[in-house]
Wavefront OBJ file of the C-alpha trace (Angstrom):
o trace
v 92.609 88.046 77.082
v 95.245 89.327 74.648
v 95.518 87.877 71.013
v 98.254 86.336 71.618
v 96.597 83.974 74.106
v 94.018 83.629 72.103
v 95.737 82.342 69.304
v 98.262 79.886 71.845
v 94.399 78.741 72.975
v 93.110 78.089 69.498
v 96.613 76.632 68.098
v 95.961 73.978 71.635
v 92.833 73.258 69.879
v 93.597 72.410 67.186
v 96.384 70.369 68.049
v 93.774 68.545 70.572
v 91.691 67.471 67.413
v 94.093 66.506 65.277
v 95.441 64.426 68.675
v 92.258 62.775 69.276
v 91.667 62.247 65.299
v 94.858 60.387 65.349
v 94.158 58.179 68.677
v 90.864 57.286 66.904
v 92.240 55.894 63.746
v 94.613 53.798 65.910
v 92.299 52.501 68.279
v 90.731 51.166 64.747
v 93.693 49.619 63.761
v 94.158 48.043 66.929
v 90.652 47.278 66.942
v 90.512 45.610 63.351
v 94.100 43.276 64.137
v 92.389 42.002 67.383
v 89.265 40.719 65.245
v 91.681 39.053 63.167
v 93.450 37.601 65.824
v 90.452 36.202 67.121
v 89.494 34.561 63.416
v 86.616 37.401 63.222
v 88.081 39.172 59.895
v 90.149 38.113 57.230
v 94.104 38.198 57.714
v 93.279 40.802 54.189
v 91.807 43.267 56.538
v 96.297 43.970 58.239
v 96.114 45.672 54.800
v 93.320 48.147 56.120
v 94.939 48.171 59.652
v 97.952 48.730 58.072
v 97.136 51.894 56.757
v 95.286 53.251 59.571
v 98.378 52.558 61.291
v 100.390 54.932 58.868
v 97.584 57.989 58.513
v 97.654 57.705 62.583
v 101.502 57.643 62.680
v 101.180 60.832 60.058
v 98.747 63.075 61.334
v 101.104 62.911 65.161
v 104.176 63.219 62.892
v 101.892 66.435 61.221
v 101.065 67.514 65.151
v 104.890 68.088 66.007
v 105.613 69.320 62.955
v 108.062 66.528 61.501
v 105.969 65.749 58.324
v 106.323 61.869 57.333
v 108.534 61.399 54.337
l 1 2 3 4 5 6 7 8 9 10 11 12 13 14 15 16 17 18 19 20 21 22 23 24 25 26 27 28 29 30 31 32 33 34 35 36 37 38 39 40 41 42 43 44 45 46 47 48 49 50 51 52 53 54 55 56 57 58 59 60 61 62 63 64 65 66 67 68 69
C-alpha cells in the first residue's frame, strides 16, 4: 500500500469514530427523552438531553467539516 492510501484509510477511521461517538451521544438523548416521556425522569433531565443533542449535532457538523457556529 502507498501512503497515500494509508492515510485515506486512517482519515476513514477516524471519521468512523468520531461517527459512532456522535450516534452514541444521540442514542442517549433519545434514550433519556423516552424515560421522561414515560414519567421515569424528571422533565429537568430535556436540559441534559438537550445538550447531548447539540455535542451530537457538533461533532457530525465537525465530521464534514462545517464547524457549528
Amino acid at each position: 500500500m502507498n501512503q497515500t492510501t494509508l492515510d485515506a484509510e486512517h482519515q476513514l477511521s477516524l471519521i468512523q469514530h468520531d461517527n459512532r461517538q456522535a450516534l452514541d451521544i444521540l442514542a442517549r438523548a433519545l434514550a433519556i427523552t423516552e424515560q421522561v416521556m414515560r414519567g421515569e425522569k424528571s422533565t429537568a433531565m430535556l436540559t441534559t438531553a438537550t445538550d447531548h443533542i447539540r455535542a451530537g449535532m457538533a461533532l457530525i457538523d465537525s465530521i464534514a467539516g462545517n464547524p457549528s457556529k
